[in-house]
C-alpha positions, -999 to +999 in steps of 0.1 A: +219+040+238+216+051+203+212+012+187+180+005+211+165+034+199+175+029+162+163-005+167+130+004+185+120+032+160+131+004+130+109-025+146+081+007+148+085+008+112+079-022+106+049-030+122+034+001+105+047-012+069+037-043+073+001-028+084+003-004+054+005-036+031-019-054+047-045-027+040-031-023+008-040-061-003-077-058+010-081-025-013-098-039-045-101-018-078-129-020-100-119-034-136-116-008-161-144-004-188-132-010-222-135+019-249-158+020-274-144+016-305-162+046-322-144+075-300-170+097-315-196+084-286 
């Protein structure tokens, strides 16, 4: 009894993780601006 649900709640997490990633991948950053070089500004 306890491996099926071990199992089932594993399998679960997977699905989710693999969701999660998914996402993750489609989530694009912007670039970063460069610095000026006179830190004064």
């Amino acid at each position: 009894m306890a491996d099926g649900y071990l199992e089932s709640r594993y399998d679960e997490y997977e699905r989710r993780k693999a969701a999660w990633l998914k996402k993750q991948k489609k989530i694009k950053f912007r670039p970063l601006t460069p610095k000026p070089e006179d830190e004064a500004l």
